[in-house]
C-alpha positions as CSV (number, residue, x, y, z in Angstrom):
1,X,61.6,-1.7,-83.9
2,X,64.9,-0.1,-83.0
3,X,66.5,-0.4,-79.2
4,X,64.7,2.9,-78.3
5,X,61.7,1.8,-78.8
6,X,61.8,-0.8,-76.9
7,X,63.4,1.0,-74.0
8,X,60.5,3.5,-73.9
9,X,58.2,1.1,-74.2
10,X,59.4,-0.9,-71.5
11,X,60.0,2.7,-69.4
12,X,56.3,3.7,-70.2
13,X,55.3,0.4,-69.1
14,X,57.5,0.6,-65.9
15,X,56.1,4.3,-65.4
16,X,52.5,2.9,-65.9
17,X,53.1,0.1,-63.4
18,X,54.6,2.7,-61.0
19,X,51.5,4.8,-61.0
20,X,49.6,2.0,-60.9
21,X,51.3,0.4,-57.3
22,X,50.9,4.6,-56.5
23,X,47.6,4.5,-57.2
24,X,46.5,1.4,-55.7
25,X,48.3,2.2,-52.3
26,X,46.8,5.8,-52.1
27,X,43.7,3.8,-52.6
28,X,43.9,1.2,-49.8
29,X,45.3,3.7,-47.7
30,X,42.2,6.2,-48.2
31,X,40.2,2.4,-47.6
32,X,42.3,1.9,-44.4
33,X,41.5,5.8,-43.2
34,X,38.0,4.7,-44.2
35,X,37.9,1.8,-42.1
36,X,39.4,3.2,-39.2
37,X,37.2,6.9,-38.8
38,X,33.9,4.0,-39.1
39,X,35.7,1.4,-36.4
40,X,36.2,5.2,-34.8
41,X,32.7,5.6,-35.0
42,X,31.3,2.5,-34.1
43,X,33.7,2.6,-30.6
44,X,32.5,6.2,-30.1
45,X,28.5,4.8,-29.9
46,X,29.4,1.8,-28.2
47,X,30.6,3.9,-25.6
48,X,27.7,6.1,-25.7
49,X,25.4,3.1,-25.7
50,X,27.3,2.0,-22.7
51,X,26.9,4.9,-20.8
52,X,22.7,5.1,-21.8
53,X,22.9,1.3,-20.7
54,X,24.6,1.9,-17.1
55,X,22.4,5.0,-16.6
56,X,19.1,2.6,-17.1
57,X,21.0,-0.2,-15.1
58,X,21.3,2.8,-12.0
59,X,17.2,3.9,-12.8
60,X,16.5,0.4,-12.6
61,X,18.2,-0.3,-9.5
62,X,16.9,2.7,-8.1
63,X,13.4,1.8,-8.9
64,X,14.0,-1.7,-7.8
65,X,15.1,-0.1,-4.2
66,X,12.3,2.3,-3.6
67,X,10.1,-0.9,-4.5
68,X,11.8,-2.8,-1.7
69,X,11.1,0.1,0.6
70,X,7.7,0.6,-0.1
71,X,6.9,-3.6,0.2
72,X,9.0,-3.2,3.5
73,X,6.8,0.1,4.6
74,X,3.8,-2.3,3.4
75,X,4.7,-4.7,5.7
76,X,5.2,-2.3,8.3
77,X,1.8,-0.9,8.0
78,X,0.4,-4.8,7.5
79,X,1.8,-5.6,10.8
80,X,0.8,-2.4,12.7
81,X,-3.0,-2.7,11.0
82,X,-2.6,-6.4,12.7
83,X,-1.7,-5.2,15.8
84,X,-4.3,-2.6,16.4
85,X,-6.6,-5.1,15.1
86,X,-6.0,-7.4,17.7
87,X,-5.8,-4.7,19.7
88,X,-9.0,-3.6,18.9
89,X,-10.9,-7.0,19.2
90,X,-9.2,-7.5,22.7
91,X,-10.7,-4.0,23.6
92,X,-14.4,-4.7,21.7
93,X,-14.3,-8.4,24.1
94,X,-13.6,-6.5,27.3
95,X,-16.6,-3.7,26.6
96,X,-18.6,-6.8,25.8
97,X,-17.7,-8.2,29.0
98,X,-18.0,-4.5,31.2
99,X,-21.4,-4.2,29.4
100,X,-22.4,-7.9,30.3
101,X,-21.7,-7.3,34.0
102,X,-23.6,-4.2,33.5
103,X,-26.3,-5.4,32.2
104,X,-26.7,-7.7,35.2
105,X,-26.1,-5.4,37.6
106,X,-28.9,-3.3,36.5
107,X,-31.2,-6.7,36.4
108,X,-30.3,-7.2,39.5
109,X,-31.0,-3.8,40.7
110,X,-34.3,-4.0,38.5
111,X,-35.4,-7.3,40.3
112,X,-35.0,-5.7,43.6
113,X,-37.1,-2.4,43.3
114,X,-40.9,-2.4,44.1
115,X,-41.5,-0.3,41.5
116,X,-40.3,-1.8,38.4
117,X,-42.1,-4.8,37.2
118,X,-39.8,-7.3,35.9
119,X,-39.8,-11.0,34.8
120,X,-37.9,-14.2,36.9
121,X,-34.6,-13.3,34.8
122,X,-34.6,-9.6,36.1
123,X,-35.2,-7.8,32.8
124,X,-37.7,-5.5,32.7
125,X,-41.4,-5.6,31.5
126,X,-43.5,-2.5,30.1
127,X,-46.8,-1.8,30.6
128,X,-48.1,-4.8,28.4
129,X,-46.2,-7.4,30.4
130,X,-43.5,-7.8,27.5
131,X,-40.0,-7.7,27.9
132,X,-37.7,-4.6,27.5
133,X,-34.7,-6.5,26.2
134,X,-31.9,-3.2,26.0
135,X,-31.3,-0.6,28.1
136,X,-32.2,2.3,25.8
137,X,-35.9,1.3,27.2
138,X,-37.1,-0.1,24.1
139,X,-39.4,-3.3,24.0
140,X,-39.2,-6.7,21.4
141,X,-41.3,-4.3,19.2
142,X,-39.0,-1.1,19.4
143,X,-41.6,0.8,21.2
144,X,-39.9,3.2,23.2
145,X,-41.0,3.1,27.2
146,X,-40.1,6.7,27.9
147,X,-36.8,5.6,30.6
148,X,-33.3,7.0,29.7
149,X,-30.8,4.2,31.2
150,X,-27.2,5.4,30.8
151,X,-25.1,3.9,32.7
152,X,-22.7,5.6,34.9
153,X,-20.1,5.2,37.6
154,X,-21.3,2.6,39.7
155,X,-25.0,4.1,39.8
156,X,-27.8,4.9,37.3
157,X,-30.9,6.9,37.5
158,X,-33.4,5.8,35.6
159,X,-35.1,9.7,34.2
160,X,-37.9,9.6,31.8
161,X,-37.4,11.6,28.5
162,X,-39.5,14.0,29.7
163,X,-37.6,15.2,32.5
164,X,-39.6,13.4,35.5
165,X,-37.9,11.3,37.7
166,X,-39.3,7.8,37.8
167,X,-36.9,5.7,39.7
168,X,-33.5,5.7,40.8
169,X,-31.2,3.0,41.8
170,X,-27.5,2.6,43.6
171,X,-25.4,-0.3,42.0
């Protein structure tokens, strides 16, 4: 083998290498472009995700608000329910007691007048002898004695259901 030979041998061989290094570097630079449009990418729906992940993060805190609200209305309601319950049971005691004192007063009235028949506590007998224990005139037996007994402002008159007047009393 003669010198120039050897010289293009060693030239092609340096040539080859050349492309080679060329060839390799386009390569890991189209890697590196590669890499970096998919790191690219992956920031780009990170983001994305971030922004679906603070938009549930405000839905939830919204929801968990109006929640707080309504329990808070709740309680409102809870207390005022309370209130005009006691309210109510305060009232329902004091008609019981208006109605008691009633009740006697109209015993007593009943206990006084000739004409009604009535037993040693005041209340009212019916024809039978048996007592009429409310004042819609009604006996023990629900028989109904004919005597409408509403009570009014201080007075009552006793008026039968059929329009006759049968007694009348001032309380």
């Amino acid at each position: 083998m003669d010198t120039s030979t050897i010289v293009w041998i060693i030239v092609a061989i340096v040539v080859v290498a050349v492309i080679l290094a060329l060839v390799m570097r386009a390569s890991r630079t189209r890697r590196a472009e590669a890499h970096r449009t998919e790191a690219a990418r992956l920031r780009d729906e990170a983001r994305e995700h971030d922004r679906g992940l603070r938009e549930r993060e405000a839905h939830a805190a919204e929801a968990d608000a109006k929640a707080r609200q309504a329990k808070a209305e709740a309680d409102l309601r809870a207390a005022e329910a309370q209130r005009l319950e006691a309210e109510a049971e305060r009232r329902s005691e004091r008609a019981d007691e208006v109605r008691s004192a009633r009740d006697e007063r109209l015993r007593a009235a009943d206990a006084r007048d000739p004409d009604v028949q009535t037993d040693d506590d005041g209340y009212r007998l019916d024809e039978n002898g048996e007592r009429i224990d409310d004042l819609r005139g009604t006996d023990r037996r629900g028989n109904d004695d004919g005597v409408n007994r509403e009570a009014g402002s201080g007075s009552w008159e006793g008026e039968r259901r059929d329009g006759v007047g049968t007694e009348r009393q001032q309380g």
